[in-house]
PDB file with SEQRES, HELIX, SHEET and CRYST1 records, atoms N, CA, C and O in Angstrom:
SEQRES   1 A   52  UNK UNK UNK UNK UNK UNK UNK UNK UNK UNK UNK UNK UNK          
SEQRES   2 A   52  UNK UNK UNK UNK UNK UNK UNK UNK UNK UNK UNK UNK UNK          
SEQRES   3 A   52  UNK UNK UNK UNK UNK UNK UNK UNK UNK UNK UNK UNK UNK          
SEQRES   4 A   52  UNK UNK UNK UNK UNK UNK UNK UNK UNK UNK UNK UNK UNK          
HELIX    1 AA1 UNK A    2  UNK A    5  1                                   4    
HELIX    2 AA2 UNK A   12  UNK A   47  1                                  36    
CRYST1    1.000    1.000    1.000  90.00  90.00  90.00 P 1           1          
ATOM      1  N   UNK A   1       0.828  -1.182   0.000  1.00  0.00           N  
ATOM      2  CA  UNK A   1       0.000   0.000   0.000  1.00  0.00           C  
ATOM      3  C   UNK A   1       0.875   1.249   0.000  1.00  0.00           C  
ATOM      4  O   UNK A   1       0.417   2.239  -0.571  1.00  0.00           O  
ATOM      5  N   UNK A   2       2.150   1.331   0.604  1.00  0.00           N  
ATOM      6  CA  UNK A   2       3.244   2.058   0.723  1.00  0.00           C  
ATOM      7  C   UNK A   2       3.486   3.038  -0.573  1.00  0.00           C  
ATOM      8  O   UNK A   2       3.714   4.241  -0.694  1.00  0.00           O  
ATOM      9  N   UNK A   3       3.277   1.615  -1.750  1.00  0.00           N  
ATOM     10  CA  UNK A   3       3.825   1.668  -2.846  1.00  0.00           C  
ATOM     11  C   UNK A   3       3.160   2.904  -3.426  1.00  0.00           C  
ATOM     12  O   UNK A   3       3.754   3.924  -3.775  1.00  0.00           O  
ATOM     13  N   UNK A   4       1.861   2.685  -3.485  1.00  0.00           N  
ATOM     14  CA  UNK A   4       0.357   3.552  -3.426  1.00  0.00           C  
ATOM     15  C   UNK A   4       0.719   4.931  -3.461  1.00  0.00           C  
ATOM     16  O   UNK A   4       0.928   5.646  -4.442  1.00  0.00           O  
ATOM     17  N   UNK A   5       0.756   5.153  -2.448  1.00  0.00           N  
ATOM     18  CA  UNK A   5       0.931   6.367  -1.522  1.00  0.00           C  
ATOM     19  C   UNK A   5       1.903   7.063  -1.918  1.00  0.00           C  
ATOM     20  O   UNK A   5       1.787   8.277  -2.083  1.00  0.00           O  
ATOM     21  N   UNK A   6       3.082   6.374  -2.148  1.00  0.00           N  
ATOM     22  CA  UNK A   6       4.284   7.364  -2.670  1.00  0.00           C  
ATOM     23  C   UNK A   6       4.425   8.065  -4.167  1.00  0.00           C  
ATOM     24  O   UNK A   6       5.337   8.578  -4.815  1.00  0.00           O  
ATOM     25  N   UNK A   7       2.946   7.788  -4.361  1.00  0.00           N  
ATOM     26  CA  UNK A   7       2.804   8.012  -6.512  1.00  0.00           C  
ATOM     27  C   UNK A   7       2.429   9.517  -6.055  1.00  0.00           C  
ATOM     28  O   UNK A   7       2.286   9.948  -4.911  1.00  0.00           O  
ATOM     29  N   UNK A   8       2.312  10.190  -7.306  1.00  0.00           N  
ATOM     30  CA  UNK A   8       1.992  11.632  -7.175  1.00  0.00           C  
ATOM     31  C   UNK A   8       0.543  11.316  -7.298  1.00  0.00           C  
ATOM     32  O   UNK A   8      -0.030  10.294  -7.674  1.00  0.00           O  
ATOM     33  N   UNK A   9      -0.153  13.147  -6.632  1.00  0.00           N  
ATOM     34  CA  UNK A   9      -1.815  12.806  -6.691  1.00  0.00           C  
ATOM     35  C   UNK A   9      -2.340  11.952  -5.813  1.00  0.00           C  
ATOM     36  O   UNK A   9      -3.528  12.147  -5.556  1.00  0.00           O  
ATOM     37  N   UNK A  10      -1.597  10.702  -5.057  1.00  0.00           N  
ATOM     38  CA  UNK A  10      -2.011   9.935  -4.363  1.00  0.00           C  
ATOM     39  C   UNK A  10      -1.990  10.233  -2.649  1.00  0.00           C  
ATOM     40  O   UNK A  10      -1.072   9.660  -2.063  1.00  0.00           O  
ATOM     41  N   UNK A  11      -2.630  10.815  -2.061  1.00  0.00           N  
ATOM     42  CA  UNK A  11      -2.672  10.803  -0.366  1.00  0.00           C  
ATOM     43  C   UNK A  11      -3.071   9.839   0.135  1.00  0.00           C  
ATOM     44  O   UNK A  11      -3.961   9.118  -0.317  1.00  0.00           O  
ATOM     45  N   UNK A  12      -2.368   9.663   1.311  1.00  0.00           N  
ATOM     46  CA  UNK A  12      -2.232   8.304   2.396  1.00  0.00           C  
ATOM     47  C   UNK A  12      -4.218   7.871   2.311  1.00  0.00           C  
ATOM     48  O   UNK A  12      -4.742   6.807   1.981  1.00  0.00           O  
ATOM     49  N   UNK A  13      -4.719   8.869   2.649  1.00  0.00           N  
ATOM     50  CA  UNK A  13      -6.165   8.500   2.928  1.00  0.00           C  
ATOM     51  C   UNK A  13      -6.504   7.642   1.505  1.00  0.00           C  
ATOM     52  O   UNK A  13      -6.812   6.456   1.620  1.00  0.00           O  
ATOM     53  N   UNK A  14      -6.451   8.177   0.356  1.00  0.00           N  
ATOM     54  CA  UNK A  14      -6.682   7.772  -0.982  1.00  0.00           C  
ATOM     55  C   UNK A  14      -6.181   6.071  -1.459  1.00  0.00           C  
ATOM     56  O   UNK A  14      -6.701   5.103  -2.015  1.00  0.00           O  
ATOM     57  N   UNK A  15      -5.110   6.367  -0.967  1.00  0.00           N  
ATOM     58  CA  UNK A  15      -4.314   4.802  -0.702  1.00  0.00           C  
ATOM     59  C   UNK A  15      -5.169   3.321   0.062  1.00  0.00           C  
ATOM     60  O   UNK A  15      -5.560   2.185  -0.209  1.00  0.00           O  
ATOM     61  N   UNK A  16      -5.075   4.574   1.448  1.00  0.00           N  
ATOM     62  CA  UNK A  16      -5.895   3.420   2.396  1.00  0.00           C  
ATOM     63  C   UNK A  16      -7.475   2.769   1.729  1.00  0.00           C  
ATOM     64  O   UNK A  16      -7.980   1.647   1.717  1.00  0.00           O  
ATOM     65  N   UNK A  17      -7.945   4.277   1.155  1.00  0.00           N  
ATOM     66  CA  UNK A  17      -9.228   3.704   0.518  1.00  0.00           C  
ATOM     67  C   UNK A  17      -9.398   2.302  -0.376  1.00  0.00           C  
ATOM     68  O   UNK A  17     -10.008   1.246  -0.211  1.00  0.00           O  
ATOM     69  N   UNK A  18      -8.427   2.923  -1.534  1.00  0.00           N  
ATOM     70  CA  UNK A  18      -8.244   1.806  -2.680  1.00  0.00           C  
ATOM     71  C   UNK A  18      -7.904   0.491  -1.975  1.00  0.00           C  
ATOM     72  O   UNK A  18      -8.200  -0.673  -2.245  1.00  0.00           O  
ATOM     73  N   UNK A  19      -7.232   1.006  -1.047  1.00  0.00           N  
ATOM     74  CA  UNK A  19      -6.663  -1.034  -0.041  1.00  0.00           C  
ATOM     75  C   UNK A  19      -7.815  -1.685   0.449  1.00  0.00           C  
ATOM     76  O   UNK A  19      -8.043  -2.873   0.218  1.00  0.00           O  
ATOM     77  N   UNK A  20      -8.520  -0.985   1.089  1.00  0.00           N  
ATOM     78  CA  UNK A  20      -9.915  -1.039   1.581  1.00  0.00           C  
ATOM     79  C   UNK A  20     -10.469  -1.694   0.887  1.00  0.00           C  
ATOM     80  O   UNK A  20     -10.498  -2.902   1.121  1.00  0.00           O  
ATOM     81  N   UNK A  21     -11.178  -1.118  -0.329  1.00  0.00           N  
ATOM     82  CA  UNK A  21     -12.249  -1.428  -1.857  1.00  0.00           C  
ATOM     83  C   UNK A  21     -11.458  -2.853  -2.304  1.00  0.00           C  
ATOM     84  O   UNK A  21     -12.192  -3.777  -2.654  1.00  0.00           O  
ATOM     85  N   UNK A  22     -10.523  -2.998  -2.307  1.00  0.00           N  
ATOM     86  CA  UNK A  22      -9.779  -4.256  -3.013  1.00  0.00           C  
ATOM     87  C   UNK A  22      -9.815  -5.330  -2.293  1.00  0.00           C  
ATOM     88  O   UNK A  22     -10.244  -6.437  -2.617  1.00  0.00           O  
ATOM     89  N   UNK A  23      -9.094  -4.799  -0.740  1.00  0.00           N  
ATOM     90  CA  UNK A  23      -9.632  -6.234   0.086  1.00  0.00           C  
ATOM     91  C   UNK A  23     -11.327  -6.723   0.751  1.00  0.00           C  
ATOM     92  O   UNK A  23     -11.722  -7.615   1.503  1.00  0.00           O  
ATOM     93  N   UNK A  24     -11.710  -6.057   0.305  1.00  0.00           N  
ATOM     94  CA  UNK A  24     -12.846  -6.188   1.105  1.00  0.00           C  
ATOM     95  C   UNK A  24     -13.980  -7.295   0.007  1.00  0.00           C  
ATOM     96  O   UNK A  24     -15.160  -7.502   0.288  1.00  0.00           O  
ATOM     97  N   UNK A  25     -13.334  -7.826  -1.117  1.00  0.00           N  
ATOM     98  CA  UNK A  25     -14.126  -8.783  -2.095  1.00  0.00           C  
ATOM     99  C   UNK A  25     -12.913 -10.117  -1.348  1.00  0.00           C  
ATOM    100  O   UNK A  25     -13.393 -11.233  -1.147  1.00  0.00           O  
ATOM    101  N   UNK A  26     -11.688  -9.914  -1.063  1.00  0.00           N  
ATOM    102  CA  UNK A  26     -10.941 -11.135  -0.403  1.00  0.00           C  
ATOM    103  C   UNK A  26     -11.539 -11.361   0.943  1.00  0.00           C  
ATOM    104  O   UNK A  26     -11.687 -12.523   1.320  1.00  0.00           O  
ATOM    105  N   UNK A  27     -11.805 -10.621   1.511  1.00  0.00           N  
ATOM    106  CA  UNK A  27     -12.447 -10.821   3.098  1.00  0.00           C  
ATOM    107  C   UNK A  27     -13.890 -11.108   3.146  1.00  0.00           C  
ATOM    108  O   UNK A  27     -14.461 -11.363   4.206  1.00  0.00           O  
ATOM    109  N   UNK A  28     -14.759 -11.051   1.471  1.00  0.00           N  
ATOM    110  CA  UNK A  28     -15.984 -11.272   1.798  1.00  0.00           C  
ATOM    111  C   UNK A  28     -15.802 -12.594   1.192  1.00  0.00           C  
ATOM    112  O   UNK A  28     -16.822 -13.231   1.455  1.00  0.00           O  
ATOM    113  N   UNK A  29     -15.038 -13.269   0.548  1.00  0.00           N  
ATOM    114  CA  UNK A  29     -14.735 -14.545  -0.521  1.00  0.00           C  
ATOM    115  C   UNK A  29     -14.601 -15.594   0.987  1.00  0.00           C  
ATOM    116  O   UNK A  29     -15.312 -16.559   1.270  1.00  0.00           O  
ATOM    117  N   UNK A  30     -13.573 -15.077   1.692  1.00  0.00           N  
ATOM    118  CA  UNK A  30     -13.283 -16.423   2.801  1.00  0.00           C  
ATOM    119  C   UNK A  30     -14.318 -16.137   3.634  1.00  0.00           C  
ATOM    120  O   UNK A  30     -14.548 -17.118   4.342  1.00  0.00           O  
ATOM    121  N   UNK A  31     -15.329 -14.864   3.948  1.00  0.00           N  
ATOM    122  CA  UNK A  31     -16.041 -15.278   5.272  1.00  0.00           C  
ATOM    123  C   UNK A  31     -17.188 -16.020   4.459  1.00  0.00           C  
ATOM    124  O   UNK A  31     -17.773 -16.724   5.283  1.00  0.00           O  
ATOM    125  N   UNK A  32     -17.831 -16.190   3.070  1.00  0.00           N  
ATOM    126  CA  UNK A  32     -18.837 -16.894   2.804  1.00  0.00           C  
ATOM    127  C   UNK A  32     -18.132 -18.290   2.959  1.00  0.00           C  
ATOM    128  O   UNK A  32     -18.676 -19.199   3.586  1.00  0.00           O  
ATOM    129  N   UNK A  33     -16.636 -18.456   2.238  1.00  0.00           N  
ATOM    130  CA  UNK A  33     -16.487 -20.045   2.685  1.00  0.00           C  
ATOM    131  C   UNK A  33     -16.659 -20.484   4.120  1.00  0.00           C  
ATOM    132  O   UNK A  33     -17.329 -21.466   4.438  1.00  0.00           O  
ATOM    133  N   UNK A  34     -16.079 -19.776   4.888  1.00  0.00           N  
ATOM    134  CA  UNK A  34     -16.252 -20.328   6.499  1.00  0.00           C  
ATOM    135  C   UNK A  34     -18.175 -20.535   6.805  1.00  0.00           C  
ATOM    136  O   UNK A  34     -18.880 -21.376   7.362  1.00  0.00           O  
ATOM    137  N   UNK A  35     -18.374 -19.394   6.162  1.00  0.00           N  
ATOM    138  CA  UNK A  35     -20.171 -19.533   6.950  1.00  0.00           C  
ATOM    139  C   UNK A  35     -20.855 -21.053   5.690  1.00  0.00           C  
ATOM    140  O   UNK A  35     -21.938 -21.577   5.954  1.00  0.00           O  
ATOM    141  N   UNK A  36     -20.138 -21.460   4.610  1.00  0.00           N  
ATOM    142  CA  UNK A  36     -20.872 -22.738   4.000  1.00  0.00           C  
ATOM    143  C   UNK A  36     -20.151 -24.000   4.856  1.00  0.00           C  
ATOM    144  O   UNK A  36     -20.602 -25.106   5.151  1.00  0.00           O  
ATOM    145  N   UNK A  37     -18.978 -23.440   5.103  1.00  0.00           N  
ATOM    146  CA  UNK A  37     -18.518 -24.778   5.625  1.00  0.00           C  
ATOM    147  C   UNK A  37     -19.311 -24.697   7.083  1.00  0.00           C  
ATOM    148  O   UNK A  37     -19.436 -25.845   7.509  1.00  0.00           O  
ATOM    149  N   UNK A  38     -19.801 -23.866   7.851  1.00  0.00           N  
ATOM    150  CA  UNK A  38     -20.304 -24.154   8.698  1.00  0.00           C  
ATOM    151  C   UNK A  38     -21.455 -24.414   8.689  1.00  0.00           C  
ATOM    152  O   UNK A  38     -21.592 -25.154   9.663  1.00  0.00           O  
ATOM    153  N   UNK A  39     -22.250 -24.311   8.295  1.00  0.00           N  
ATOM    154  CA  UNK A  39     -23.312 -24.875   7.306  1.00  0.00           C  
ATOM    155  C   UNK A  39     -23.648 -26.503   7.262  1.00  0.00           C  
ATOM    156  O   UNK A  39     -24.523 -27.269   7.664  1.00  0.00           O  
ATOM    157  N   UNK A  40     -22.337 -26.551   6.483  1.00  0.00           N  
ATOM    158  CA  UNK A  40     -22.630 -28.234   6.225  1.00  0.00           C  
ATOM    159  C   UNK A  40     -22.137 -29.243   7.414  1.00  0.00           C  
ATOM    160  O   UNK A  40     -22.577 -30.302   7.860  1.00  0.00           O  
ATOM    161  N   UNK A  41     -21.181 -28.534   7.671  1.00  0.00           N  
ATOM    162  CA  UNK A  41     -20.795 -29.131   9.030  1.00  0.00           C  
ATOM    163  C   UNK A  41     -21.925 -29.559  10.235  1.00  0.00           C  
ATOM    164  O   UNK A  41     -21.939 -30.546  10.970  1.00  0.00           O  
ATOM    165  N   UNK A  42     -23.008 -28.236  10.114  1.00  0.00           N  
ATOM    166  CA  UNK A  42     -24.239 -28.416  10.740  1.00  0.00           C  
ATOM    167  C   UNK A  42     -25.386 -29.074  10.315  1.00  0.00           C  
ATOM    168  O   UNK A  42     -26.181 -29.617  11.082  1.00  0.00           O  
ATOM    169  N   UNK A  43     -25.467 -29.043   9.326  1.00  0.00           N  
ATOM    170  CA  UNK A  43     -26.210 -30.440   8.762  1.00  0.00           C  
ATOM    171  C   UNK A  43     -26.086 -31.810   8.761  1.00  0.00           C  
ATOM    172  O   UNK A  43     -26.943 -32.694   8.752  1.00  0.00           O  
ATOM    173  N   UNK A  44     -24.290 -31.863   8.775  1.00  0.00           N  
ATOM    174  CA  UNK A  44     -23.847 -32.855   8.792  1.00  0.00           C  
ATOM    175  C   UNK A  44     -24.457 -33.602  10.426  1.00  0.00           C  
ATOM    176  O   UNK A  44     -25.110 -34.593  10.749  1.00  0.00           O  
ATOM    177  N   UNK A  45     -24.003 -32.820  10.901  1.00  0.00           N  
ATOM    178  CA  UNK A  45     -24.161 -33.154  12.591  1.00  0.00           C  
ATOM    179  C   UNK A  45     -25.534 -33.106  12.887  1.00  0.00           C  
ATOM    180  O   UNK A  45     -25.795 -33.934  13.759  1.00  0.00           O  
ATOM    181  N   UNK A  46     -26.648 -32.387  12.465  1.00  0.00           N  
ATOM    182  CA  UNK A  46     -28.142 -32.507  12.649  1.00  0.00           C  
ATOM    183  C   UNK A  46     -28.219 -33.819  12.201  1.00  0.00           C  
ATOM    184  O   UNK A  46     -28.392 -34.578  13.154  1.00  0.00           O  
ATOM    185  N   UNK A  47     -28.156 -34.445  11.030  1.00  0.00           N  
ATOM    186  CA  UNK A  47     -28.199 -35.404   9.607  1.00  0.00           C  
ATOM    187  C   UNK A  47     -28.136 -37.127  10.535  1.00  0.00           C  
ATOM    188  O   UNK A  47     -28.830 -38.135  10.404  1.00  0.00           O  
ATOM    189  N   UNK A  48     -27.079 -36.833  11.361  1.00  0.00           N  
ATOM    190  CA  UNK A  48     -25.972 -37.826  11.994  1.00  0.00           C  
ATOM    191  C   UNK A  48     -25.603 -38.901  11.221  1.00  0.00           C  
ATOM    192  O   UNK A  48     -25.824 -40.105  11.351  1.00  0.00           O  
ATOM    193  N   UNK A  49     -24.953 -38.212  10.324  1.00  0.00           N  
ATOM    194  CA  UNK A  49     -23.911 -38.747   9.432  1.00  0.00           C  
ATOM    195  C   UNK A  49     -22.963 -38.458   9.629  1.00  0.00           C  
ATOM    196  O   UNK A  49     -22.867 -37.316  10.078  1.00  0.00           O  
ATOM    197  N   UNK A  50     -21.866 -39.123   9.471  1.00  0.00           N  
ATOM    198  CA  UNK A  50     -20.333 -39.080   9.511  1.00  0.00           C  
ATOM    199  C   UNK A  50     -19.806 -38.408   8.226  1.00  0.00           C  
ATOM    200  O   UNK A  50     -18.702 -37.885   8.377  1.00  0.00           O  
ATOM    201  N   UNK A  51     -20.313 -38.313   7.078  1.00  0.00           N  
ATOM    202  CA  UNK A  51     -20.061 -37.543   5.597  1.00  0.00           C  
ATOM    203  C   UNK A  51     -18.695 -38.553   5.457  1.00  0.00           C  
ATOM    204  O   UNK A  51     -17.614 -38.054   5.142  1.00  0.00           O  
ATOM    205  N   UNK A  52     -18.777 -39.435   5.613  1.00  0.00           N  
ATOM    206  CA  UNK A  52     -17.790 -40.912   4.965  1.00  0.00           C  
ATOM    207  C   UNK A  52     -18.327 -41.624   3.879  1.00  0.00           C  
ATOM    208  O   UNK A  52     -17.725 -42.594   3.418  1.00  0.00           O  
TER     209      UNK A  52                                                      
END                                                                             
């Protein structure tokens, strides 16, 4: 983000933004995997199946 910041036209706030907007599709990608895997995990265990 450093990298960002040190371009012309670019202020620290402007930087932080763009870091923001970019990670925030990586941080919404792994919290839907965690909430499916928990999911099935809970079905699994309602189900009482072993998923073998």
């Amino acid at each position: 983000m450093m990298w960002l910041a040190g371009r012309a036209n670019v202020t620290p706030c402007r930087a932080r933004a763009w870091y923001t907007h970019v990670m925030t599709e990586s941080v919404k990608r792994r919290l839907n995997t965690v909430v499916v895997l928990k999911k099935e995990a809970s079905a699994v265990a309602r189900s009482g199946c072993s998923g073998q």
